[in-house]
N, C-alpha and C positions, 0 to 999 in steps of 0.2 A: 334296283338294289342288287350289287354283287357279293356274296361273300367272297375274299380272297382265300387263299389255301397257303398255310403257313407253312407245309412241306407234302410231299409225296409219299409219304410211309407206308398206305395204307397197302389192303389185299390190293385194290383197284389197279394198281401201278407194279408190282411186283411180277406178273405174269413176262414171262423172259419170251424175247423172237421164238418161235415153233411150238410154244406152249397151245395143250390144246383145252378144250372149254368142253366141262361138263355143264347141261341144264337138263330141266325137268323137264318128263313127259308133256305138261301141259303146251312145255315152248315149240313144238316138234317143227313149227311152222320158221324159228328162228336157225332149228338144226339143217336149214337146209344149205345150210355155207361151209363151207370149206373150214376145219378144225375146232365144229362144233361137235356134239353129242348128247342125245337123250341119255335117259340112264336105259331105258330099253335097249336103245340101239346099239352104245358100247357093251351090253351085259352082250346082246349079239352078236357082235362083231367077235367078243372074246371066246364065247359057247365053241363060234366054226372058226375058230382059230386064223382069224383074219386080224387080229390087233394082240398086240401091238405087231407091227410088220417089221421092226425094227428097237434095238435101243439102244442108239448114238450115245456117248458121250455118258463121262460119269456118273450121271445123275439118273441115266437113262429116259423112260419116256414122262414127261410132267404133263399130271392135269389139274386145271385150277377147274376148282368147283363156281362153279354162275348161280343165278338165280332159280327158285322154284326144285332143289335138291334140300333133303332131309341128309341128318344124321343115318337113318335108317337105309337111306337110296346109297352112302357111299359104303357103308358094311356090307349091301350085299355087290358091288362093284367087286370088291377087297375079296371077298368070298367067292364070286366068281372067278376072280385071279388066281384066286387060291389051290384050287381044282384043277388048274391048268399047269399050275408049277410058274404063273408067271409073277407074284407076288411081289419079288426083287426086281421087278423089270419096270414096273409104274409107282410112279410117286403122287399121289391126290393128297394136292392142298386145301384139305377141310380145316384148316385152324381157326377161321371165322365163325365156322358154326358151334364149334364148343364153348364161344365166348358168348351166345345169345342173348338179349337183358333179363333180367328175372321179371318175375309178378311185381315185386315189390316197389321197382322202379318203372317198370314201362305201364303199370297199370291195364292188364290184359292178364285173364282167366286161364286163355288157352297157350299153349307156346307156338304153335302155329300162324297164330296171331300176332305176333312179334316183327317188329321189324326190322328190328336194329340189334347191334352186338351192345356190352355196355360199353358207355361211351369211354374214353379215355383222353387225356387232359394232353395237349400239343403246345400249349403256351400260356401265357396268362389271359383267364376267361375263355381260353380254347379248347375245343373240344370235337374230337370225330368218332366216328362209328360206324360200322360194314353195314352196309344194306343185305338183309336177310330174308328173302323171300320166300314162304315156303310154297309150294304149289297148291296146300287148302288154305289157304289163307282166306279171310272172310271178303278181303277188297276182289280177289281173284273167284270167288265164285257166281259170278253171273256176268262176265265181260272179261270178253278178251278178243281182239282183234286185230289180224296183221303180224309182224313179228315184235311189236313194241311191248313193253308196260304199260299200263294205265295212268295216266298223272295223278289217280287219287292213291297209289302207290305211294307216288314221293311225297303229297301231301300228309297222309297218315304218317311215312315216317318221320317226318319234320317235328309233327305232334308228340308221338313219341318221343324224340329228341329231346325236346324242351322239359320234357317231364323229367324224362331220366335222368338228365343234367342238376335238374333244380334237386331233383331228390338227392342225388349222389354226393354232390358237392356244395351245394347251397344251404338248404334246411338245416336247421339244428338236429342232432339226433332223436330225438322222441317224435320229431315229425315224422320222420322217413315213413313213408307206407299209411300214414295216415291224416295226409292233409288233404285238399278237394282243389280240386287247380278248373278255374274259372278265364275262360278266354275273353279277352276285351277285344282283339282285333285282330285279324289272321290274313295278311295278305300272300299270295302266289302268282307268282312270274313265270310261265312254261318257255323255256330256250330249249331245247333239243329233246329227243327221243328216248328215253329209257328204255334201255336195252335188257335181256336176260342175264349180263354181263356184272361182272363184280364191281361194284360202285359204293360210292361213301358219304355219311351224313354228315355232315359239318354244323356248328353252331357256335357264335359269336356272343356272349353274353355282354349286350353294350350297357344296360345298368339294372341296377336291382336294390332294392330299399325298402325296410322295416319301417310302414308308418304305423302300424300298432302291433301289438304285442301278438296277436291271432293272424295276420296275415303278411305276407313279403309278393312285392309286385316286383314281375320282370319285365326287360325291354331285350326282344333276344333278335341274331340273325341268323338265318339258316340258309344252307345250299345242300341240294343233292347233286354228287359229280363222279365221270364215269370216264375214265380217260383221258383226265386232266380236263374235261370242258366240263361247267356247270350244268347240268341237264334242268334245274328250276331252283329258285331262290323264294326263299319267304322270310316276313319281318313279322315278328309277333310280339305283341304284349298282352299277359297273364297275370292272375293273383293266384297262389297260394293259398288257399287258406284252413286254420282251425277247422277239423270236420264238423264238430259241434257248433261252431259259427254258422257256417255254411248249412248245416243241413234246416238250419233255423231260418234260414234268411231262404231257404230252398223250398222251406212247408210255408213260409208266407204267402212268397209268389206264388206257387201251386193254389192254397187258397183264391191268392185275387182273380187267378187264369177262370177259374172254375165259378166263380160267382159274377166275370164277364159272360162266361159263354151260356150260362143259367138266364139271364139278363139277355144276351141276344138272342139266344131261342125263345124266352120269350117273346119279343118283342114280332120275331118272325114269324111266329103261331097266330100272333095276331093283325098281322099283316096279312096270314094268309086267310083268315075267317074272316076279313071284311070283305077279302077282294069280292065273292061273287055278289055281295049287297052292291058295290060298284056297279060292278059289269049290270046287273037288273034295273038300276036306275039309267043307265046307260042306255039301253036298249028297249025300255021303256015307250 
């Protein structure tokens, strides 16, 4: 399953020949290439007055913000420019980050936890959105290895995706924020390496249909792509549903979970109080 890309617009593609690449501290292992940057190591580079070395051309020097940078990592960049008088001389393309999803839509507490911008509408049933990774992110605290991403990266953001799609543009209004979305099937395809690099969520919504009043099922497709290549592709289908539906159909199952595992604990207490009657006949 491939998603196609029905244009190039996003952050991903916009980075011009010589531009350079802001990432988070976390990635330091990605900064080791040539027109990359920690936010450490640019703040350094600018403190001893070693960056910009130059600023060609109208625009002067561009940096696009990558992966694992905050809001908060490029004000203090700006601020360390500031100090220096070089302010006018570097351009940091943060625009993706001010667009991040809300609670409401991407269904996460934290904004750290976010992984996507909100999405925005490219054709009919299309839909993309910047890959937003922040460096605490909850996927990013306990693995990390090598200069990649993690695929459960592009998986969470896909998840996301779906959500904030169906909330944004699908649901009726008194849903929004308050429906319970239930996965029936979640497949993923890993094709290449996720990068710390500015990349985009894609999502295909191939059908979707009110069979009752309380819930709307999707059949949705998703890619995450960085460069023009798709880096993983997924096909999912979900319900929607009424939270009071849901939350009822949610305390049944809990019930039955719970009077299974009552029932096999039994069963294996007493499995285990006969065994040594065994073993003494046995050995008898």
């Amino acid at each position: 399953m491939s998603v196609p890309m029905p244009h190039e617009s996003s952050q991903a593609t916009d980075a011009k020949p010589g531009t350079l690449f802001l990432v988070g501290d976390v990635f330091a292992e990605f900064a080791h290439h040539d027109g990359v940057f920690t936010v450490s190591q640019l703040a350094r580079l600018i403190r001893n007055g070693t960056f910009p070395e130059s600023a060609e051309g109208a625009d002067g020097v561009r940096v696009s913000v990558g992966q694992g940078v905050s809001l908060f990592d490029v004000q203090f960049i700006r601020d360390t420019l500031a100090r220096r008088g070089l302010a006018d001389l570097v351009v940091i393309d943060d625009q993706a980050l001010h667009t991040r999803a809300g609670r409401e839509i991407a269904h996460k507490h934290r904004p750290e936890n976010v992984l996507i911008s909100a999405p925005r509408p490219v054709g009919a049933d299309w839909y993309e959105a910047d890959l937003l990774v922040d460096g605490d992110n909850e996927v990013m605290s306990d693995h990390l290895t090598g200069q990649h991403m993690q695929g459960m990266l592009a998986t969470e953001a896909g998840r996301q995706m779906f959500i904030a799609v169906a909330e944004q543009f699908y649901l009726p209004p008194e849903a929004v924020g308050s429906s319970y979305f239930v996965i029936d099937s979640f497949a993923t395809r890993y094709r290449n390496f996720l990068f710390p690099l500015p990349a985009v969520v894609r999502c295909r919504v191939l059908a979707h249909r009110t069979p009752h009043r309380t819930r709307m099922t999707f059949h949705c497709e998703l890619s995450v792509s960085q460069g023009g290549s798709e880096t993983a592709g997924m096909e999912v289908r979900f319900t929607a549903f009424d939270t009071q539906v849901s939350h009822a159909k949610e305390t049944r199952a809990a019930q039955r979970s719970l009077q299974d595992g009552v029932a096999l604990a039994a069963a294996a207490a007493a499995a285990e109080a006969a065994a040594p009657a065994r073993a003494e006949v046995r050995t008898s």
